[in-house]
C-alpha positions as CSV (number, residue, x, y, z in Angstrom):
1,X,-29.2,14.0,-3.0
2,X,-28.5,17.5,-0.8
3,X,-25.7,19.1,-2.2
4,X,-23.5,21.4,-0.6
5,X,-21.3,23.8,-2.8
6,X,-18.4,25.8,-1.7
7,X,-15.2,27.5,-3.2
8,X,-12.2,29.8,-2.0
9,X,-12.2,32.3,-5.2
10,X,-15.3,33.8,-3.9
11,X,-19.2,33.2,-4.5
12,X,-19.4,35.1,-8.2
13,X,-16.4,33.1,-9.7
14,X,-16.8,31.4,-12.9
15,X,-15.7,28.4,-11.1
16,X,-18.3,27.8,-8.7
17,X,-21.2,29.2,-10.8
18,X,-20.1,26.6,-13.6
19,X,-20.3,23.7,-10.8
20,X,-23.7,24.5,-9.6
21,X,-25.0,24.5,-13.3
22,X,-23.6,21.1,-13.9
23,X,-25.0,19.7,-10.7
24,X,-28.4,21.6,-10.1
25,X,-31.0,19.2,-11.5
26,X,-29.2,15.9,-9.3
27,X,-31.0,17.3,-6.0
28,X,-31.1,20.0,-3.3
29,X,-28.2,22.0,-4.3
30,X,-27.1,24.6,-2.2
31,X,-24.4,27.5,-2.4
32,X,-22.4,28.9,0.7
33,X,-19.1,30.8,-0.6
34,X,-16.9,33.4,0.7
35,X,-17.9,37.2,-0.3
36,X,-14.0,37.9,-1.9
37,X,-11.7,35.6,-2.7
38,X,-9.9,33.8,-0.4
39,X,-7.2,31.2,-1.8
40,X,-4.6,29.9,0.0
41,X,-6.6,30.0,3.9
42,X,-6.2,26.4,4.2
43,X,-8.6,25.2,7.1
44,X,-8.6,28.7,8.8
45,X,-11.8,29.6,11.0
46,X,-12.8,32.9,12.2
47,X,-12.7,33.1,16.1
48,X,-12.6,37.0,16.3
49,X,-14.9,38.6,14.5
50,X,-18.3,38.3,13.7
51,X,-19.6,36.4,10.4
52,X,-22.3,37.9,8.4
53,X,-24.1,35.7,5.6
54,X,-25.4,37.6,2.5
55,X,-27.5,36.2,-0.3
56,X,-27.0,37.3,-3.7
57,X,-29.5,37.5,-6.6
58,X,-29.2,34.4,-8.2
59,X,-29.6,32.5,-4.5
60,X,-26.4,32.0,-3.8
61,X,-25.3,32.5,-0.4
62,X,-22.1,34.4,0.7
63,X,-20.6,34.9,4.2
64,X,-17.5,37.5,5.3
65,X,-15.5,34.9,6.2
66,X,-13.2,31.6,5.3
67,X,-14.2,28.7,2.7
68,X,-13.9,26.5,6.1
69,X,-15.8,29.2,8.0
70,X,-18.8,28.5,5.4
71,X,-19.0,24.7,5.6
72,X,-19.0,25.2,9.2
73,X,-21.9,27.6,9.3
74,X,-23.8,25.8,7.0
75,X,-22.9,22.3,8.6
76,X,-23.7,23.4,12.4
77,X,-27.2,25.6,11.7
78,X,-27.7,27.8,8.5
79,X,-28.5,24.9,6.5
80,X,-30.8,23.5,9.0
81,X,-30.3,19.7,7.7
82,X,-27.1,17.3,7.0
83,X,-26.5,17.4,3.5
84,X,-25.5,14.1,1.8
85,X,-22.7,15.6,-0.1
86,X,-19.6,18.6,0.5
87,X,-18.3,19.8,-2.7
88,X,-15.9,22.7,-2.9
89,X,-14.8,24.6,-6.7
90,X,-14.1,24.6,-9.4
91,X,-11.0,26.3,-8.3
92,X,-9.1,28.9,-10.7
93,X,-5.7,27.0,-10.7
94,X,-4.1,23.5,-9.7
95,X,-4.2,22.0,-6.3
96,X,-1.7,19.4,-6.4
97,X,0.9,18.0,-4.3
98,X,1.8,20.8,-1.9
99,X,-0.9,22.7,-3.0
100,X,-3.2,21.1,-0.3
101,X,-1.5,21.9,2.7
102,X,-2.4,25.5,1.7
103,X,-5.7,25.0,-0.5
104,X,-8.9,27.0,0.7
105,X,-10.5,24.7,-1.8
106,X,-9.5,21.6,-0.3
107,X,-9.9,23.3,3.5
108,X,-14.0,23.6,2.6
109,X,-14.2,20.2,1.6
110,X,-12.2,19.0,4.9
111,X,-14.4,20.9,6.7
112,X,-17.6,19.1,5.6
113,X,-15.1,15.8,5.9
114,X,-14.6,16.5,9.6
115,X,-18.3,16.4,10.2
116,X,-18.4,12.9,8.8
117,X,-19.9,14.0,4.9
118,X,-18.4,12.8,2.4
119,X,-16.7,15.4,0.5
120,X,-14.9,16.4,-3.2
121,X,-12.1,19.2,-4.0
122,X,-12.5,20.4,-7.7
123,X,-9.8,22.2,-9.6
124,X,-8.5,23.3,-13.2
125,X,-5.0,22.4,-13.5
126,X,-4.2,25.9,-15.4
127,X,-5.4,29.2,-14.4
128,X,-7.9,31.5,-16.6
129,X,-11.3,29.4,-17.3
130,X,-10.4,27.4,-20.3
131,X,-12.9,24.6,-21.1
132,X,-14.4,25.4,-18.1
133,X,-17.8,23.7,-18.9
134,X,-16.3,20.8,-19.9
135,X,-14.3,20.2,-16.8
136,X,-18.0,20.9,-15.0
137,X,-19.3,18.3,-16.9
138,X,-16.6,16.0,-16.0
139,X,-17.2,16.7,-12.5
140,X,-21.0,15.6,-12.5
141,X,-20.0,12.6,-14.0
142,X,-17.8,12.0,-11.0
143,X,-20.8,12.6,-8.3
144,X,-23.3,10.8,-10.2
145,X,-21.0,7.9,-10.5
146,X,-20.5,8.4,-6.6
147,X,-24.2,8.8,-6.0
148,X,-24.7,5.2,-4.4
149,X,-22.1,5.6,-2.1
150,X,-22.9,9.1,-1.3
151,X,-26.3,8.0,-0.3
152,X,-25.6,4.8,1.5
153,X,-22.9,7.1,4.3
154,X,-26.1,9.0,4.4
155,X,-28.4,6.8,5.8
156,X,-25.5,5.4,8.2
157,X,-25.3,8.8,9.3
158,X,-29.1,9.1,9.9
159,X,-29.2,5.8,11.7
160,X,-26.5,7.2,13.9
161,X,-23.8,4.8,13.0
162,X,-21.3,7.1,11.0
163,X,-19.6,9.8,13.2
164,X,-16.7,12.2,12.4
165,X,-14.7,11.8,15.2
166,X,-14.9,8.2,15.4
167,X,-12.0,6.7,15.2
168,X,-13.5,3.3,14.8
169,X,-14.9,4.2,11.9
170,X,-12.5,5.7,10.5
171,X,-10.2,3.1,10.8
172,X,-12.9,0.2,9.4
173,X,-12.8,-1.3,13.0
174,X,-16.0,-0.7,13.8
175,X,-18.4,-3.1,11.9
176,X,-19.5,0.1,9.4
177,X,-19.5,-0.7,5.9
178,X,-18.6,2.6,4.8
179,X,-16.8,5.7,6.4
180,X,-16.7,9.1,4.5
181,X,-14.0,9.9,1.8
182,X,-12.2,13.1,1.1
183,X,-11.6,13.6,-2.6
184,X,-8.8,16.3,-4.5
185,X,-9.6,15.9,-8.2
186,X,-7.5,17.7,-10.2
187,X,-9.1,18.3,-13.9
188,X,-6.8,19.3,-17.0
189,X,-8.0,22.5,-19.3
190,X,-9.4,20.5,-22.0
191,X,-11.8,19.8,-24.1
192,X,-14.3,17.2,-22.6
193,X,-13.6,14.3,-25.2
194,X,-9.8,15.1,-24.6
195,X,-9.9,14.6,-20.8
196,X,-8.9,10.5,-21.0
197,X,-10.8,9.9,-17.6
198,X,-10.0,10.2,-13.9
199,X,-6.5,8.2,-13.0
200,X,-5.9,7.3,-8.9
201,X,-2.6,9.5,-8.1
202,X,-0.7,10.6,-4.8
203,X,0.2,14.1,-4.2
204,X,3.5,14.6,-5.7
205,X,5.8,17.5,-4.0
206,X,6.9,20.8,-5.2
207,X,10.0,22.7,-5.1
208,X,9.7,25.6,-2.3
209,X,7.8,28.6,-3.8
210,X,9.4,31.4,-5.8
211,X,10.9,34.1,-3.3
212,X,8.9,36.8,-1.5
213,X,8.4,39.6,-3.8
214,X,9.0,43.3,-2.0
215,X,7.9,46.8,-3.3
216,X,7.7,50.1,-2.2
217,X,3.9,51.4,-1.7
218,X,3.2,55.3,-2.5
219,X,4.3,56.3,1.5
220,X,7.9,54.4,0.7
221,X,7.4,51.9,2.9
222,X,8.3,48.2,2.1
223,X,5.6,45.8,1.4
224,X,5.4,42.0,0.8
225,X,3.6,39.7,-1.3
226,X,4.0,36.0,-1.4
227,X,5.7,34.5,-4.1
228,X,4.5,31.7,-6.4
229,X,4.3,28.6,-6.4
230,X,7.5,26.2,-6.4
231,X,7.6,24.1,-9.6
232,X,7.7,20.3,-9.7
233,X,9.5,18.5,-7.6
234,X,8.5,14.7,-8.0
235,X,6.0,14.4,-10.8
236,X,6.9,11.3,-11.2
237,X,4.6,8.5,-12.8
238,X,1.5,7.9,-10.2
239,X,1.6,11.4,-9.0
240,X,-1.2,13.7,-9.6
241,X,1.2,16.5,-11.7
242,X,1.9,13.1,-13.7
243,X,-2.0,12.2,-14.4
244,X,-3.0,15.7,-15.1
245,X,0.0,16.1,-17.7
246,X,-0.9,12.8,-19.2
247,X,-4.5,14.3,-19.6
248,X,-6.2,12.7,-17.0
249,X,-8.4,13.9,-14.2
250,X,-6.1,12.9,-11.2
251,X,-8.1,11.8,-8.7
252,X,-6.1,11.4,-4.6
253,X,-7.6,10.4,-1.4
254,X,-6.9,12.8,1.5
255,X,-6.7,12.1,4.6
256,X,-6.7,14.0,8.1
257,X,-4.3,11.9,10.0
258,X,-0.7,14.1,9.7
259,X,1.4,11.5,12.2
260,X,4.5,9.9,10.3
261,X,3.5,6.3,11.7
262,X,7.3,5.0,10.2
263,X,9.2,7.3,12.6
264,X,7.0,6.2,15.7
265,X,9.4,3.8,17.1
266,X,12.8,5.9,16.5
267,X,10.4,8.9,18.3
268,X,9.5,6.3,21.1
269,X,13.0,5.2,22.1
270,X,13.8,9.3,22.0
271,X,10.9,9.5,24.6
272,X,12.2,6.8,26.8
273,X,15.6,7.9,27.2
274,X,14.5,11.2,27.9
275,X,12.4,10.0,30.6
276,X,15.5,8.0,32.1
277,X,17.6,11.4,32.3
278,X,17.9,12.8,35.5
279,X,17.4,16.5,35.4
280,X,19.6,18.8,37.0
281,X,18.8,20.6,40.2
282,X,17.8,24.1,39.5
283,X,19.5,26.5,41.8
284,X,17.5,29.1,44.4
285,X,20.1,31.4,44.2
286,X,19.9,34.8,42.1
């Protein structure tokens, strides 16, 4: 099995070094990660400047650039082959819920997802490391347990017959078997025997994040810095806060597809009365 790892904390966090540990001896494992940390870029790419990739003493590759920004380079020609496998972590806090939208964790896995590999978001609910070898471990057994599957969406792939911008596949229509799968797994900071297992959640919501937070640097001019996080909104039982509180690894299903499919037809009848309008006549005078 080829392995691709990324993360958005940066290519020396504990995170990241702790997943390649845990999943080294299943295969070719490679690392492409960010130089410096950077959480919360989402799916960003860099169009304007140039990207540099490093490597580091212990193999590891880093690039100047977005979580999404290595996938892609290693995806489209550093790598030089298709790995079987995108797997982006362990990240130093929760993404749940929200969280995605904004998740440079979850944005590297997409990435690999949008190129038709099968992909895996890893995180620790609670910031700081704890049990961090432990939530590792869980996350090999995850992958191994995936292992069939990961390898049978590889040979579709080689055979031509797995695409990432196929609709058809995506949608099952197509006669394939299998299509890729985008994973967010959310692990709890405990103990291996105390994590119960991996529980299917949704995202749940939070509430909006905490206010913007303003200072004054040293020249006395007003500077900004993001607040955090809302807190729960709906962690309601089948969410992932819900699993992950219960001491499960939540484990959610993403998705690309952002179209509210229920509002289609109100949306549709907007259209076609719009289209009925007669617009007025614009006038040539100044």
């Amino acid at each position: 099995m080829k392995i691709l790892i990324c993360n958005d904390d940066g290519y020396q966090a504990p995170g990241i070094n702790a997943l390649y540990q845990a999943l080294a001896d299943l295969g070719q494992v490679e690392v492409v990660a960010p130089e410096q940390n950077n959480s919360a870029k989402s799916n960003a790419l860099t169009l304007h400047t140039p990207l540099y990739v490093q490597r580091a003493e212990n193999g590891f590759r880093y690039v100047n650039g977005t979580p999404a920004d290595c996938v892609h380079i290693a995806l489209t020609g550093l790598l030089g082959y298709r790995p079987d496998l995108v797997v982006s972590g362990i990240n130093n806090g929760a993404n749940m819920g929200d969280d995605t939208i904004y998740s440079g964790t979850v944005g590297a896995a997409m990435e690999g997802y949008l190129f038709g590999v099968p992909a895996i978001a890893f995180s620790q609910v609670e910031r700081g490391w704890a049990h961090l070898d432990a939530v590792a471990e869980r996350a090999r057994e995850l992958v191994q347990s995936l292992e069939s599957s990961i390898m049978a969406l590889s040979q579709q792939a080689q055979a031509g017959r797995v695409g990432a911008a196929d609709p058809a596949s995506a949608s099952g229509q197509s006669g394939q078997a299998l299509r890729p799968w985008l994973l967010n797994v959310n692990l709890p900071n405990l103990a291996r025997e105390q994590i119960k297992g991996f529980q299917v959640a949704r995202l749940g919501r939070r509430h909006a994040a905490e206010p913007v937070i303003q200072q004054l640097n040293p020249r006395g001019e007003t500077m900004y810095w993001i607040g955090a996080a809302g807190a729960a909104m709906d962690d309601s039982e089948g969410t992932d806060f819900h699993a992950t509180s219960a001491g499960y690894a939540s484990l959610t299903p993403l998705q690309i597809d952002l179209t509210d499919h229920a509002c289609l037809p109100d949306w549709t009848q907007t259209a076609a009365r719009l289209s009925r309008l007669e617009l007025p006549q614009r006038s040539d005078s100044a």
